[in-house]
DRENDO-1510 file (C-alpha; in Angstrom, 1 decimal, always signed):
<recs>
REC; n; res; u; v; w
REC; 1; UNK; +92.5; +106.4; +105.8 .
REC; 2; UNK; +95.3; +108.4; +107.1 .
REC; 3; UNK; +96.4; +108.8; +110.8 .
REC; 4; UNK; +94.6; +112.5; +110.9 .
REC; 5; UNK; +91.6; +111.4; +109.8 .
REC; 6; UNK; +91.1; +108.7; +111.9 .
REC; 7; UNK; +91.5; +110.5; +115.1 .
REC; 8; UNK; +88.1; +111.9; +116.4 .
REC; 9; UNK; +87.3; +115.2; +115.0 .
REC; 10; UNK; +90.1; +115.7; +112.6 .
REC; 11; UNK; +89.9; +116.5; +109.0 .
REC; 12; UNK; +92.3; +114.8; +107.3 .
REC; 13; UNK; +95.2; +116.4; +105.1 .
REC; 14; UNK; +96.5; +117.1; +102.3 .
REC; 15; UNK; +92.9; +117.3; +100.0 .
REC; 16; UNK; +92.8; +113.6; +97.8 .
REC; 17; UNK; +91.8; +113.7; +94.3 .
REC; 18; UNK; +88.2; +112.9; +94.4 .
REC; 19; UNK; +87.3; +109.2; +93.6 .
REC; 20; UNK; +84.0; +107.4; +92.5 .
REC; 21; UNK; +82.3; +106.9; +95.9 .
REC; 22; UNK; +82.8; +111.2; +96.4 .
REC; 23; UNK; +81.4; +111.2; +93.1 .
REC; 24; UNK; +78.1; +109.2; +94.3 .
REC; 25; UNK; +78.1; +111.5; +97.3 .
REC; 26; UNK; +78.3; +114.3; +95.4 .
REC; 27; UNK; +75.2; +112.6; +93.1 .
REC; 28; UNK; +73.1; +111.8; +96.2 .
REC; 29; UNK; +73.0; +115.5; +97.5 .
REC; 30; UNK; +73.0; +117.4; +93.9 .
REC; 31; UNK; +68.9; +118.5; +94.3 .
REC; 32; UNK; +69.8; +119.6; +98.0 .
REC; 33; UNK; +72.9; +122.0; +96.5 .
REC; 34; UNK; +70.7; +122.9; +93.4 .
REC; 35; UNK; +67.8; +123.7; +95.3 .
REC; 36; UNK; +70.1; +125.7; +97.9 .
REC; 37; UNK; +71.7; +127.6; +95.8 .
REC; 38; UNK; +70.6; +127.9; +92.1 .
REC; 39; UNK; +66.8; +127.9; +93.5 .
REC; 40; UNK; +66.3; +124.3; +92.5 .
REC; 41; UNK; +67.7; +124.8; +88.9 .
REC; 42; UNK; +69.9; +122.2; +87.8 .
REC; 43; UNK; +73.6; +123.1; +87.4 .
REC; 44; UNK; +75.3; +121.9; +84.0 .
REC; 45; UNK; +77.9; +120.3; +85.8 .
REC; 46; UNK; +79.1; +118.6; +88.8 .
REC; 47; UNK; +82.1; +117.0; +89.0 .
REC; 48; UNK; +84.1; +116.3; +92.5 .
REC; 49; UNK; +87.3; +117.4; +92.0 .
REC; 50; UNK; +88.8; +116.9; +95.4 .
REC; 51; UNK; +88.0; +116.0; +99.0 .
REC; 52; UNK; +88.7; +115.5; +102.9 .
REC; 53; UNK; +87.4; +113.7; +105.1 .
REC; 54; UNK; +86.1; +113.9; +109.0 .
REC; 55; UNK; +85.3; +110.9; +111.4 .
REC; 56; UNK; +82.5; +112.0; +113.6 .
REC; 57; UNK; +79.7; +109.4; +114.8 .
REC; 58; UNK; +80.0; +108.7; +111.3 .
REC; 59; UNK; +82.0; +110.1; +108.3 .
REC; 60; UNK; +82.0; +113.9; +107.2 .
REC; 61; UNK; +83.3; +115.1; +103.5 .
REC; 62; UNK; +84.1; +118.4; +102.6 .
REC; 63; UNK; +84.1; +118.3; +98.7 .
REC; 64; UNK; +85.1; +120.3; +96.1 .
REC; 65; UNK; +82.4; +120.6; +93.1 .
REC; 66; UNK; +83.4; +122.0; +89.8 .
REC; 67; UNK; +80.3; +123.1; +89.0 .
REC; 68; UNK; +80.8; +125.1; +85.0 .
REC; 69; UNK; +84.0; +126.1; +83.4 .
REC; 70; UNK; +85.2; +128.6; +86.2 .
REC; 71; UNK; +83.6; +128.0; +89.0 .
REC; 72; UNK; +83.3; +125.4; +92.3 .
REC; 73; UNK; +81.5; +125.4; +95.1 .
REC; 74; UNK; +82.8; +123.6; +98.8 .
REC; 75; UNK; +79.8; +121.0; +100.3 .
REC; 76; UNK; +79.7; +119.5; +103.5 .
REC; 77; UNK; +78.2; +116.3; +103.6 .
REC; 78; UNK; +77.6; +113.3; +106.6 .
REC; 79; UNK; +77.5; +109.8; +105.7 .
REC; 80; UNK; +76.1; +108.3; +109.4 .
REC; 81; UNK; +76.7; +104.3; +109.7 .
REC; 82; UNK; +74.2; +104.2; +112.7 .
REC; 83; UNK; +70.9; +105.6; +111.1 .
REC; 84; UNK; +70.3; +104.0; +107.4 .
REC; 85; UNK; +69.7; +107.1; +105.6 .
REC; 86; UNK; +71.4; +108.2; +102.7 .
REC; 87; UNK; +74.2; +110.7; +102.8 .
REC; 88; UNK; +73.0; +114.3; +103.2 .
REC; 89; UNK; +74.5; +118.0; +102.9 .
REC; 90; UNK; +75.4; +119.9; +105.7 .
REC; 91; UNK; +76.8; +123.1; +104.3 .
REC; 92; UNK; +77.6; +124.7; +100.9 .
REC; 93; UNK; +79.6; +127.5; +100.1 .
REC; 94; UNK; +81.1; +129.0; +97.2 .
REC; 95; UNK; +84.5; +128.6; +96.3 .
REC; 96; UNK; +85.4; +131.0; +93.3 .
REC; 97; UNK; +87.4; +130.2; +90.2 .
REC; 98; UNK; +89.0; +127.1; +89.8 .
REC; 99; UNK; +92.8; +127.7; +90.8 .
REC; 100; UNK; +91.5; +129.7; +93.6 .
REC; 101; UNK; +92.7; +128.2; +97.6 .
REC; 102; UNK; +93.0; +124.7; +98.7 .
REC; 103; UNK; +90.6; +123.5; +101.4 .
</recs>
Protein backbone atom coordinates (compact mmCIF):
# COMPACT_ATOMS: atom_id res chain seq x y z
CA UNK A 1 0.00 0.00 0.00
CA UNK A 2 1.58 3.27 -0.66
CA UNK A 3 2.67 5.89 1.92
CA UNK A 4 -0.68 8.14 1.06
CA UNK A 5 -2.83 5.64 1.55
CA UNK A 6 -1.82 4.45 4.62
CA UNK A 7 -1.98 7.70 6.45
CA UNK A 8 -5.51 8.14 8.04
CA UNK A 9 -7.88 9.73 5.72
CA UNK A 10 -5.92 9.82 2.57
CA UNK A 11 -6.81 8.54 -0.72
CA UNK A 12 -4.08 7.17 -2.27
CA UNK A 13 -2.49 8.34 -5.73
CA UNK A 14 -1.96 7.95 -8.77
CA UNK A 15 -5.38 5.59 -9.67
CA UNK A 16 -3.93 1.53 -10.01
CA UNK A 17 -5.20 -0.57 -12.71
CA UNK A 18 -7.99 -2.47 -11.04
CA UNK A 19 -7.04 -6.07 -9.89
CA UNK A 20 -9.26 -9.20 -9.05
CA UNK A 21 -10.18 -8.52 -5.42
CA UNK A 22 -11.67 -4.69 -6.97
CA UNK A 23 -13.25 -7.00 -9.33
CA UNK A 24 -15.06 -9.11 -6.42
CA UNK A 25 -15.88 -5.70 -4.81
CA UNK A 26 -17.23 -4.47 -7.64
CA UNK A 27 -19.36 -8.15 -7.95
CA UNK A 28 -20.48 -7.84 -4.31
CA UNK A 29 -22.22 -4.31 -4.72
CA UNK A 30 -23.48 -4.79 -8.52
CA UNK A 31 -27.57 -5.23 -7.37
CA UNK A 32 -26.89 -2.07 -5.03
CA UNK A 33 -25.45 0.13 -8.26
CA UNK A 34 -28.12 -1.65 -10.58
CA UNK A 35 -30.91 -1.05 -8.35
CA UNK A 36 -29.51 2.69 -7.72
CA UNK A 37 -29.24 3.63 -10.83
CA UNK A 38 -30.73 1.50 -13.76
CA UNK A 39 -33.96 0.87 -11.38
CA UNK A 40 -32.72 -2.57 -10.57
CA UNK A 41 -32.09 -3.60 -14.20
CA UNK A 42 -29.05 -5.35 -14.81
CA UNK A 43 -26.19 -3.53 -16.67
CA UNK A 44 -24.54 -5.55 -19.59
CA UNK A 45 -21.29 -4.92 -18.20
CA UNK A 46 -19.19 -4.22 -15.35
CA UNK A 47 -15.74 -4.34 -15.47
CA UNK A 48 -13.36 -2.37 -12.82
CA UNK A 49 -11.12 -0.55 -14.73
CA UNK A 50 -9.27 1.33 -12.12
CA UNK A 51 -9.22 2.26 -8.38
CA UNK A 52 -7.99 4.18 -5.14
CA UNK A 53 -8.05 3.44 -2.04
CA UNK A 54 -8.93 5.11 1.53
CA UNK A 55 -7.92 3.78 5.10
CA UNK A 56 -10.76 4.75 7.39
CA UNK A 57 -11.80 2.32 10.38
CA UNK A 58 -11.61 0.13 7.64
CA UNK A 59 -10.75 0.34 3.87
CA UNK A 60 -12.71 2.70 1.36
CA UNK A 61 -12.44 2.15 -2.73
CA UNK A 62 -13.39 4.59 -5.20
CA UNK A 63 -13.72 2.50 -8.40
CA UNK A 64 -14.02 3.00 -11.83
CA UNK A 65 -16.81 0.73 -13.60
CA UNK A 66 -16.91 0.41 -17.33
CA UNK A 67 -20.26 -0.24 -17.49
CA UNK A 68 -21.09 -0.60 -21.86
CA UNK A 69 -18.99 0.51 -24.66
CA UNK A 70 -18.80 4.30 -23.64
CA UNK A 71 -19.70 4.70 -20.57
CA UNK A 72 -18.38 4.39 -16.58
CA UNK A 73 -19.70 5.14 -13.60
CA UNK A 74 -17.39 6.12 -10.09
CA UNK A 75 -18.62 3.83 -6.88
CA UNK A 76 -17.70 4.30 -3.40
CA UNK A 77 -17.45 1.25 -1.55
CA UNK A 78 -16.28 0.36 2.47
CA UNK A 79 -14.81 -2.89 3.18
CA UNK A 80 -15.00 -2.61 7.47
CA UNK A 81 -12.58 -5.34 9.18
CA UNK A 82 -14.35 -4.75 12.57
CA UNK A 83 -18.08 -5.69 11.63
CA UNK A 84 -18.23 -9.15 9.40
CA UNK A 85 -20.41 -7.84 6.81
CA UNK A 86 -19.66 -7.91 3.30
CA UNK A 87 -18.37 -4.88 1.41
CA UNK A 88 -21.10 -2.35 0.66
CA UNK A 89 -21.65 0.92 -1.67
CA UNK A 90 -21.41 4.21 -0.34
CA UNK A 91 -21.92 6.43 -3.38
CA UNK A 92 -22.24 6.24 -7.17
CA UNK A 93 -21.93 8.69 -9.63
CA UNK A 94 -21.55 8.89 -13.27
CA UNK A 95 -18.45 9.33 -14.97
CA UNK A 96 -19.07 9.94 -18.70
CA UNK A 97 -17.29 8.40 -21.69
CA UNK A 98 -14.38 6.41 -21.21
CA UNK A 99 -11.32 8.74 -21.83
CA UNK A 100 -13.13 11.31 -19.86
CA UNK A 101 -11.02 12.67 -16.26
CA UNK A 102 -8.94 10.61 -13.95
CA UNK A 103 -10.22 10.24 -10.39
Amino acid sequence: MSESAQKLGGWSSPPKEANEKVQAICFQVRKAVEDKINGGHPLGQFTAKEYIEQVIEGMNYRIKVQINTVSKIRIEVCESPIVPVPPYLTAVAADGPLNDQPF
